[in-house]
C-alpha positions as CSV (number, residue, x, y, z in Angstrom):
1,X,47.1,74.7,-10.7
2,X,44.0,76.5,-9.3
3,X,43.2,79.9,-8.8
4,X,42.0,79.9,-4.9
5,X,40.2,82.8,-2.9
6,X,40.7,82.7,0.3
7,X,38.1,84.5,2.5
8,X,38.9,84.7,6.1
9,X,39.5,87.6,8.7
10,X,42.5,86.3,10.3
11,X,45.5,87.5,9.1
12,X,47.9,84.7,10.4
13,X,45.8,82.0,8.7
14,X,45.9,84.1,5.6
15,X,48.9,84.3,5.0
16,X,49.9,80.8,6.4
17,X,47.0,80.0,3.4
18,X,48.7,82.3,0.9
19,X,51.9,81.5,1.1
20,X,51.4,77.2,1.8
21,X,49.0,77.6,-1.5
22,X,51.3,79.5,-3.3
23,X,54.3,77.0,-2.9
24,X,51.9,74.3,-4.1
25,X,51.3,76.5,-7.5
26,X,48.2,78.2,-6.8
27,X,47.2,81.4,-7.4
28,X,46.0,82.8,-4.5
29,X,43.0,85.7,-3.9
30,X,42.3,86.7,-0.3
31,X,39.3,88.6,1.5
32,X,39.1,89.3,5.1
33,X,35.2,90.0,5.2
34,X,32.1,88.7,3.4
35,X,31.2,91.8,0.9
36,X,34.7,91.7,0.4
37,X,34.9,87.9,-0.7
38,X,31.7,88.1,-2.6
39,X,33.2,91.2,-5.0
40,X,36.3,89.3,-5.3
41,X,34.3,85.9,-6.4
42,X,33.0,88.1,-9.3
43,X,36.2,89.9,-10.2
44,X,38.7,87.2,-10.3
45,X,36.4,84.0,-11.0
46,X,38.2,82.1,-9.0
47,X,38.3,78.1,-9.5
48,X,37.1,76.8,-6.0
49,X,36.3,79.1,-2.6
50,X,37.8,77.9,0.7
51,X,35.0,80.1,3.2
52,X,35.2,80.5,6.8
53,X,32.2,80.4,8.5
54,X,33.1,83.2,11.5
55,X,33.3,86.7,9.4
56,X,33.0,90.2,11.1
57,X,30.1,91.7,8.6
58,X,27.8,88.5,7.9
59,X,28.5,84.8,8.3
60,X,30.1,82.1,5.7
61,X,26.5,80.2,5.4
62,X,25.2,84.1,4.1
63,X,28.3,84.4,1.9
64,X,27.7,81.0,0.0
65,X,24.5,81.6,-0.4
66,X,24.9,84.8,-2.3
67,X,27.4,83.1,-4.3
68,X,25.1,80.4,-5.1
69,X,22.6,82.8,-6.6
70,X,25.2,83.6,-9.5
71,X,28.0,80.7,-9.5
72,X,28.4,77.4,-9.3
73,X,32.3,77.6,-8.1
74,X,33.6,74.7,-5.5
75,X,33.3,76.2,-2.6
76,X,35.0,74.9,0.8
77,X,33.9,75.7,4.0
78,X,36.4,76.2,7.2
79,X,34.9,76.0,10.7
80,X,36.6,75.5,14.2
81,X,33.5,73.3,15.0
82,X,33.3,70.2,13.0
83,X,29.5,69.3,14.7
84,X,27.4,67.2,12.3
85,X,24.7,70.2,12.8
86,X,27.4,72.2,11.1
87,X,28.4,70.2,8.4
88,X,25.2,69.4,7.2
89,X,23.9,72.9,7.3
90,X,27.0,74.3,5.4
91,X,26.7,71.2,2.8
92,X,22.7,71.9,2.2
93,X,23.1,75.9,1.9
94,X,25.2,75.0,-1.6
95,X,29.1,73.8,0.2
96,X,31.1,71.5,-1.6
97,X,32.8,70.4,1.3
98,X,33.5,71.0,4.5
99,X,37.2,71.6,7.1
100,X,37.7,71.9,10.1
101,X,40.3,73.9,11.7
102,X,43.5,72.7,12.7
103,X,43.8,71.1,9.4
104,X,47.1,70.4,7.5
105,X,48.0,72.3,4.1
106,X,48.0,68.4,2.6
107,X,44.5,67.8,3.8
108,X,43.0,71.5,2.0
109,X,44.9,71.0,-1.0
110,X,44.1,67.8,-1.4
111,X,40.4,68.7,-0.8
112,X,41.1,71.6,-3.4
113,X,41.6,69.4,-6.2
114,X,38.7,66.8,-5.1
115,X,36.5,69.9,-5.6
116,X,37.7,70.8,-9.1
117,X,37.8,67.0,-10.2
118,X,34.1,66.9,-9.5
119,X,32.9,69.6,-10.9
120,X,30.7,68.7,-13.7
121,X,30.6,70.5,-17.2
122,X,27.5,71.6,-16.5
123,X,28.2,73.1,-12.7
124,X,31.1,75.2,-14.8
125,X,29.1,77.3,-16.5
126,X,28.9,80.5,-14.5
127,X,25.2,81.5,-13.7
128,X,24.4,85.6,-14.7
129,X,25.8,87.9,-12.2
130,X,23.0,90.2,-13.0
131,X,19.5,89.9,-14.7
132,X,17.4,92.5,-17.0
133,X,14.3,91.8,-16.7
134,X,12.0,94.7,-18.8
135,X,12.2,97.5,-16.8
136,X,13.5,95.5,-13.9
137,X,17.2,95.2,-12.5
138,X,18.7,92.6,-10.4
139,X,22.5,93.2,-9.5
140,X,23.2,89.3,-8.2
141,X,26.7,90.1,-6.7
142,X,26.0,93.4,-4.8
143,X,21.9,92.7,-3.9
144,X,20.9,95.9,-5.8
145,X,17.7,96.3,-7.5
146,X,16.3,98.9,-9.6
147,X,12.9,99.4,-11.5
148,X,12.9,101.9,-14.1
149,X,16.4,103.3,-13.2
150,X,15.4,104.3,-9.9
151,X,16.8,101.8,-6.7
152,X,14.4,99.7,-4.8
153,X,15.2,99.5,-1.1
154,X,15.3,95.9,-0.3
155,X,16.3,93.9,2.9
156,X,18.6,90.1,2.3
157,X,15.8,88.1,2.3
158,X,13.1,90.1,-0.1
159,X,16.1,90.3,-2.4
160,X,16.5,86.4,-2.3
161,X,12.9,85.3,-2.1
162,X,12.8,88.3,-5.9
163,X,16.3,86.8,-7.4
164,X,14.7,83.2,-6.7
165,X,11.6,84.4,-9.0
166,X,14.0,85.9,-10.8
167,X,15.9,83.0,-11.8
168,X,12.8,80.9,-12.6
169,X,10.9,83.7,-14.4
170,X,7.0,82.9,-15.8
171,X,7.8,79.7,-13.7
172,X,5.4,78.5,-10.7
173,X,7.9,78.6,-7.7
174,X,6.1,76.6,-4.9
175,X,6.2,77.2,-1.3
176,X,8.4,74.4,-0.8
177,X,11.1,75.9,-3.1
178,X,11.5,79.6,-2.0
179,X,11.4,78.5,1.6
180,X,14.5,76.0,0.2
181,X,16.2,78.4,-1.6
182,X,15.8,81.3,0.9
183,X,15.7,79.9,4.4
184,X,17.0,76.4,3.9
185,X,16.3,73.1,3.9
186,X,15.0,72.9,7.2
187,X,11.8,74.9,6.2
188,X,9.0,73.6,4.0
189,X,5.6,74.1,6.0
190,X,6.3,77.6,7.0
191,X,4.3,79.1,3.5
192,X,3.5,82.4,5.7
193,X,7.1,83.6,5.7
194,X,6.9,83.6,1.8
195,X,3.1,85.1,2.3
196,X,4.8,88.0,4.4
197,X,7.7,88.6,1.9
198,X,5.5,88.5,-1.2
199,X,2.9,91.0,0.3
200,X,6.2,93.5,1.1
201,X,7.7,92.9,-2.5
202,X,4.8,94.0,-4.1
203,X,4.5,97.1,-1.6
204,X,8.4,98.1,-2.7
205,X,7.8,97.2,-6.3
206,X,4.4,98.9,-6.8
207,X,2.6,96.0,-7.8
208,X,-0.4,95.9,-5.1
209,X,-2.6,94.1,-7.9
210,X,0.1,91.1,-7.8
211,X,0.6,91.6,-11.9
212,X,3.8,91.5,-11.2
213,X,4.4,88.9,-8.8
214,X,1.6,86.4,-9.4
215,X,-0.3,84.3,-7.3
216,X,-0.6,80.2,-8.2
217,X,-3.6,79.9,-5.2
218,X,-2.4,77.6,-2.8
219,X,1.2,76.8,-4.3
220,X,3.1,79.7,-5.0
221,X,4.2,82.4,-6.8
222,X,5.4,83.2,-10.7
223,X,7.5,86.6,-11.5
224,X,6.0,88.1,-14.8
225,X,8.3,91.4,-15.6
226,X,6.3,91.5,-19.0
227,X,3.7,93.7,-17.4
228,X,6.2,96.4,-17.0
229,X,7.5,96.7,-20.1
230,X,10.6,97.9,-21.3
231,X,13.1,100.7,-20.2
């Protein structure tokens, strides 16, 4: 059977989850807050995710989204709201599927192994929790960065719009795709949020000249860690 983490932060639905997965031969993982569920994701590499979207420290759409940037693992969302709104938001931020609350132990596990059926050979392979770029240090799991040894102080979203660079590195990101990756779907013609975090990335990094972080006039931005050499 699967192994299964289970991030939620209440208790009677955990262990209700625990205990109805374990009797179906799972092996079960739980987390009762987001920073939690996202160590745990990386520890135990689990086999699918079942998420709820109401955590106490961030919110299930932030937690899949930081899983995203290193896994590909099934991930299922819960939700006491089942609007379309919802759905289609948890589905487009990287969700493989989508429960809502009351639900039977039949319907999840069932939805479990629809999850692992589909996943492809190539969605398997784990993405990097972590990249070393040069002199530049990107801790995917735990949103650290360091240049040269020392930390960089960044906020969510400058880590997300750097890791997105990151992952596509000497590659022309466009607008489009960093206000996809970052801020959803939704976005596209809002280029000036990606202006904004560019111009404070370079601040934090040091790289006023935009050597670093280069500019493609007019359609985005490539990350070139070359320029700082090695550590």
């Amino acid at each position: 059977m699967a192994k299964v983490l289970v991030i939620d932060d209440d208790p009677s639905l955990l262990r209700a989850l625990r205990v109805g997965l374990q009797a179906g031969g799972h092996d079960v993982t739980t987390a009762t807050n987001g920073e939690t569920g996202i160590s745990q994701a990386a520890l135990s590499a689990p086999d699918v995710i079942v998420l709820d979207l109401g955590l106490p420290d961030m919110d299930g759409q932030t937690v899949c989204r930081r899983v995203r940037q290193w896994s590909e693992v099934p991930i299922i969302i819960l939700s006491a709201s089942g609007t379309e709104h919802l759905k289609v938001a948890a589905l487009d931020g990287g969700a493989n599927d989508f429960v809502t609350k009351p639900f039977s132990m039949a319907e999840l596990e069932a939805r479990i192994r629809a999850v692992i059926r589909s996943r492809t050979t190539e969605s398997t392979a784990a993405l990097p929790s972590s990249l070393s770029l040069g002199s530049l240090d990107l801790d995917l799991v735990h949103h650290e960065v360091h240049l040269a040894n020392e930390p960089v102080e960044l906020t969510s979203k400058e880590f997300d719009v750097l890791s997105f660079l990151a992952r596509h590195v000497e590659k022309t990101c466009t607008h489009q795709m960093i206000l996809a990756a970052v801020w959803g779907k939704g976005y596209g013609e809002e280029a000036q949020y990606v202006h904004a975090y560019i111009h404070r990335l370079r601040a934090k990094l040091g790289d006023e000249e935009g050597q670093l972080i280069q500019t493609a006039p007019g359609v985005g931005y490539s990350l070139h860690p070359e320029v700082l050499g090695s550590k």
